[in-house]
C-alpha positions in Angstrom: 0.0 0.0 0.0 1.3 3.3 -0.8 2.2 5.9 1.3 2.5 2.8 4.7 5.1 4.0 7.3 8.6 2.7 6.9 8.5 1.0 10.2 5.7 -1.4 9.1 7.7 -2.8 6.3 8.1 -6.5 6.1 5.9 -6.7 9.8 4.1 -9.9 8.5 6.9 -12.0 8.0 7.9 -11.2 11.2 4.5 -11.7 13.3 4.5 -15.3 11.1 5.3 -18.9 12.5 4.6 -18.4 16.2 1.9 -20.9 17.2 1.9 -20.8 21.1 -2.6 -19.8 22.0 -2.1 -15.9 22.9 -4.5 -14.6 24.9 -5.6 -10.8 24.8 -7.4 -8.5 27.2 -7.6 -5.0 27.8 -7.5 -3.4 31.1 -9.6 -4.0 34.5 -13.5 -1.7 34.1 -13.0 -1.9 30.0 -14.0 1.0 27.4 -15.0 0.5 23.9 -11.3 0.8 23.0 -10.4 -1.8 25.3 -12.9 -4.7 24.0 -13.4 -3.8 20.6 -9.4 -3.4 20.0 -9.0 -6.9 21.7 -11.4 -7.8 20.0 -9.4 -7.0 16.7 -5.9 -7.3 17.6 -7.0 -11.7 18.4 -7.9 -11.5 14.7 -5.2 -10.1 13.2 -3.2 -12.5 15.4 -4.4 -15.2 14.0 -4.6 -14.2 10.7 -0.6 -13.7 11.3 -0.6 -17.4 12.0 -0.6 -16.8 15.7 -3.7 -18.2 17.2 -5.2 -16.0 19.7 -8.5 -15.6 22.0 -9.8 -12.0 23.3 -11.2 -11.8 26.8 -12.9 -8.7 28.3 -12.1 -7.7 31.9 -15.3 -6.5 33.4 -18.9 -5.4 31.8 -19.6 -3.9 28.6 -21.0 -0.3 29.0 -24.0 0.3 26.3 -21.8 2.0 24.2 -19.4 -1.0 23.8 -22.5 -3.1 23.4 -24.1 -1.1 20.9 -20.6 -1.0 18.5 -20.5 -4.6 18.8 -24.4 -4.8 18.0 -23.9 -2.3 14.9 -21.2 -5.1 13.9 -22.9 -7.5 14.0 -20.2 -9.7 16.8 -20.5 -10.8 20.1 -18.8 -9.5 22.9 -15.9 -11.8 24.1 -16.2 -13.7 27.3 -15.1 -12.1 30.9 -11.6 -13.6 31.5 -11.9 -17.4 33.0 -8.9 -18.9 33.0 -6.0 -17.9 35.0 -2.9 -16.4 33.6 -0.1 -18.3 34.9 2.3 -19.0 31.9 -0.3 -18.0 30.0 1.5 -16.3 26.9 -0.7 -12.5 27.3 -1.6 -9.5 24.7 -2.1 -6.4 26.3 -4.3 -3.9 24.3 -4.6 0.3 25.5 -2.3 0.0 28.8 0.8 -1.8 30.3 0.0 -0.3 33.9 0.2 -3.7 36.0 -2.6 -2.1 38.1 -5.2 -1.9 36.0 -4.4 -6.0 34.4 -5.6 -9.1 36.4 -3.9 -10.2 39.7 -2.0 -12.5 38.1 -0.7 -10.7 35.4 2.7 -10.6 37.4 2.7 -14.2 36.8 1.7 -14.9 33.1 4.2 -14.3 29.6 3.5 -11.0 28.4 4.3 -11.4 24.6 2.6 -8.5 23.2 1.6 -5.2 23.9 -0.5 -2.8 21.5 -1.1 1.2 23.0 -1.5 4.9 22.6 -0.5 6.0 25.9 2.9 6.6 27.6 4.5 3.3 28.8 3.4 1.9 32.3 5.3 -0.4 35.0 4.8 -3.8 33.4 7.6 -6.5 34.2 8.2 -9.4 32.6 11.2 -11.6 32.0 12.1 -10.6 28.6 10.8 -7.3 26.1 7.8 -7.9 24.9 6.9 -7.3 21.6 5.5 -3.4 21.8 3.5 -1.5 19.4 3.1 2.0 21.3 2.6 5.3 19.7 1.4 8.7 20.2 -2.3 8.4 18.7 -5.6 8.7 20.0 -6.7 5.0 20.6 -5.6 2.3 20.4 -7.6 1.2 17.8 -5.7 3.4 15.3 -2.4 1.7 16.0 -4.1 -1.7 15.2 -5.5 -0.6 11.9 -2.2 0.6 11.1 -0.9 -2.8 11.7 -3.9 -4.8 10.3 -3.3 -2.9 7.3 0.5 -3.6 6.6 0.4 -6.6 7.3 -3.4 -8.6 6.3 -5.6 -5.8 5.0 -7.7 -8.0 3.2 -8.5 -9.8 7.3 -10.7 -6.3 8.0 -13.8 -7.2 7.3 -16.4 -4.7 7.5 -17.9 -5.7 11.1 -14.0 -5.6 11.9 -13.8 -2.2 10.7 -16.5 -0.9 12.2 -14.9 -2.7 15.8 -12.7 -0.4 15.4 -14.6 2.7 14.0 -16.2 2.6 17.0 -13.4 2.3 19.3 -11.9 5.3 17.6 -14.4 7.6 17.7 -15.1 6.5 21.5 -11.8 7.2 22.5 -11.5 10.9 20.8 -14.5 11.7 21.2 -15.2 11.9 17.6 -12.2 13.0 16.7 -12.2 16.3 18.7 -9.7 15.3 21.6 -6.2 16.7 22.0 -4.4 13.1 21.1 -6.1 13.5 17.7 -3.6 12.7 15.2 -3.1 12.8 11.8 -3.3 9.0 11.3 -6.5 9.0 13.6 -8.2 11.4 11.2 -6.9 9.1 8.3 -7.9 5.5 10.1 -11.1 7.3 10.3 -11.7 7.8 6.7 -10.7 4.5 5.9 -12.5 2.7 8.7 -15.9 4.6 7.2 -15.4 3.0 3.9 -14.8 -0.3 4.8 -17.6 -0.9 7.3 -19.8 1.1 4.7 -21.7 2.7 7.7 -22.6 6.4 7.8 -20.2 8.3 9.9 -22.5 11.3 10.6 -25.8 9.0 11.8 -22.9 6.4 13.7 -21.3 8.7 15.9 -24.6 10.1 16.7 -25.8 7.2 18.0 -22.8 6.1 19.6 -22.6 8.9 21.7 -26.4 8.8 23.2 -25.2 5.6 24.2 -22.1 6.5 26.0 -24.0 9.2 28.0 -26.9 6.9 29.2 -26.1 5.9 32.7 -29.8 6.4 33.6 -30.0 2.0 34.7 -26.7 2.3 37.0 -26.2 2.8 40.2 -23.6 5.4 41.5 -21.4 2.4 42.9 -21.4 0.8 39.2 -20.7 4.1 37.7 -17.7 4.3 39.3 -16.4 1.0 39.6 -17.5 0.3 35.7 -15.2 3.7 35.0 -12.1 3.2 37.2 -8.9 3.3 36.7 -5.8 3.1 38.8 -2.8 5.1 38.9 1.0 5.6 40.7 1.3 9.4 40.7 4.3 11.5 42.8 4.5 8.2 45.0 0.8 8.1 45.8 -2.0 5.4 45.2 -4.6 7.1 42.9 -7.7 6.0 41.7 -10.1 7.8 39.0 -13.2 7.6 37.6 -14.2 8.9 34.7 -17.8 9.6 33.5 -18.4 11.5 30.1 -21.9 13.5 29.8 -23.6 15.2 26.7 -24.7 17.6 29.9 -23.4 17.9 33.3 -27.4 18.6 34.3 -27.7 14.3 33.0 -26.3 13.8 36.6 -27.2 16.4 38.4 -29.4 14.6 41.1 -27.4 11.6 41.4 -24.2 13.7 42.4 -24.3 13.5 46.1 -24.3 10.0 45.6 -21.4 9.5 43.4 -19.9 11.6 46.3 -20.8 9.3 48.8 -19.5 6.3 46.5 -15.9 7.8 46.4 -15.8 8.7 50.0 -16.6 4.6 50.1 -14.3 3.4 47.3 -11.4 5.6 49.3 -12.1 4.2 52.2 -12.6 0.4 51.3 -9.1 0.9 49.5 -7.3 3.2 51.2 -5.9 4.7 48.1 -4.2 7.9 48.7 -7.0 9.9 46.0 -9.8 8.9 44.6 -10.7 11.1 42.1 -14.4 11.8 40.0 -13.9 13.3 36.5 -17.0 14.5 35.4 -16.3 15.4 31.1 -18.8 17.4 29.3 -17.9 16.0 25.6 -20.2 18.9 24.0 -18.6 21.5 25.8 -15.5 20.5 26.5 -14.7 21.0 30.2 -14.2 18.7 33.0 -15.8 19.0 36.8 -13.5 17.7 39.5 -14.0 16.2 42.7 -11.8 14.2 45.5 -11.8 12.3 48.3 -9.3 10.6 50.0 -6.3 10.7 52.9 -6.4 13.7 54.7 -3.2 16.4 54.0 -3.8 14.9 50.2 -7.6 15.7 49.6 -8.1 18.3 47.0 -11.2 20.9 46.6 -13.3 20.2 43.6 -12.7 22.8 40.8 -13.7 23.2 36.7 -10.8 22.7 34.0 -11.5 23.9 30.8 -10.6 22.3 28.0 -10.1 18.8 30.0 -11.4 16.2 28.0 -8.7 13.5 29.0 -8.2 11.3 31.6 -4.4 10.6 30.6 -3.1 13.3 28.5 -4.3 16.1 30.3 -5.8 14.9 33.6 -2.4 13.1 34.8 -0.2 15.5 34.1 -2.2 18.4 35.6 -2.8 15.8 39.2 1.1 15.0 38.9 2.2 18.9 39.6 -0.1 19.4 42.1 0.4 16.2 43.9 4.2 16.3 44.0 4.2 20.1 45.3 1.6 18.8 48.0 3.9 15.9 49.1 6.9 18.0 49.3 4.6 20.1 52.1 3.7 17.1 54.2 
């Protein structure tokens, strides 16, 4: 294929020949990036001549659900076997926190991602795929498509359509690349759905948390997180409308007052993202001396490219204090 990056060349012969079951799972309280990209990334494995199975790790909000209807696929089973010597896939993270328990204790083989490199160990380097892009569905299409672009089938495509527009926000998100723009384009054509009419609907789904609880909200969007030395935990919760939540608030306060608690992390921390707008609310709970007072950030659409960073200064000046 013309214009494919010079990296990529001559990928397929080298992902050939390996025949040892690979297993692939995104992280702990999965996004539509995290299944649908597992999802993908078993396929193209396999097409390499690498058998591989994708698991989920946790429930399938309705947007997840809905891209996987629109596809036409089923959602892969909840992890049930244990990973021990297991030879593992990770797809969107390589934090060990936010894998299974026994992660620590399975082959990590593999790892696909668009965000900055975690604390995984393993034995030997793992075969990495990371770049700078705004899901991680973007860096498998890009690999799908050097190597067997004739395995992306249109429900694949739109797998990963999905994934992509989920994870930027359709395409309006500071990690916006280039190539996500591009994978966008392409994914369109190939799962022949209407880009305009899809995002729409995919995005009333995302912001329907009307049949959860304040306690699944949170634990269904949590992710965990060593920053300055400290033990934090966030939970993110896009809206179309910060008045969607409005009279549930006090008790998504109450559940990270609980969830801090029950833990002991060091922060727990409720990101409430207007994607229309663009802004983020803020609120905290957590050790005392550490607690933070709940503020707006404009412009704060994301959880690791602009969240982490902006928790990381504050948290390390407020360390150096104690």
């Amino acid at each position: 294929m013309s214009g494919r990056p010079s990296f990529l060349s001559g990928l397929y012969t080298s992902l050939s020949g390996d025949s040892a079951l690979i297993q692939v799972l995104g992280h702990i309280n999965p996004d539509s990036d995290a299944i649908c990209t597992a999802v993908v990334t078993a396929h193209w494995l396999t097409s390499c001549h690498r058998p591989a199975q994708a698991w989920r790790l946790g429930e399938a909000n309705q947007e997840t659900r809905f891209i996987f209807d629109y596809a036409g696929l089923a959602l892969p089973d909840v992890l049930n076997i244990p990973l021990k010597d297991e030879a593992v896939w990770l797809v969107g993270f390589s934090e060990p926190a936010q894998g299974p328990a026994d992660l620590y204790q399975s082959r990590i083989v593999g790892i696909l991602d668009h965000h900055p490199p975690g604390g995984t160990i393993a034995e030997w380097v793992p075969e990495a795929w990371i770049r700078p892009l705004g899901s991680a569905a973007t860096m498998q299409w890009l690999l799908i498509d050097a190597t067997v672009p004739q395995a992306l089938t249109a429900n694949y495509a739109t797998l990963l359509l999905g994934a992509l527009l989920s994870e930027t926000l359709n395409l309006h998100t500071s990690t916006t690349t280039e190539d996500d723009l591009r994978a966008a384009t392409r994914l369109a054509q190939l799962s022949g759905v209407n880009l305009t009419t899809f995002s729409r609907d995919l995005f009333y789904a995302r912001t329907d948390h009307a049949d959860l609880t304040a306690s699944c909200l949170l634990a269904n969007n949590l992710k965990v997180f060593a920053i300055a030395g400290m033990d934090v935990h966030i939970a993110r919760l896009e809206l179309s409308s910060l008045n969607q939540i409005d009279s549930r608030l006090n008790d998504l306060h109450a559940a990270i007052r609980l969830h801090a608690k029950q833990t002991d992390a060091d922060l727990v921390v409720l990101m409430l993202t207007d994607i229309r707008e663009g802004f983020s609310v803020l609120y905290f709970a957590g050790r005392e001396g550490i607690r933070m007072t709940s503020c707006s950030v404009p412009g704060m659409v994301s959880r690791t490219k602009q969240l982490l960073p902006w928790l990381a200064s504050r948290l390390t000046l407020k360390r150096s204090c104690l």
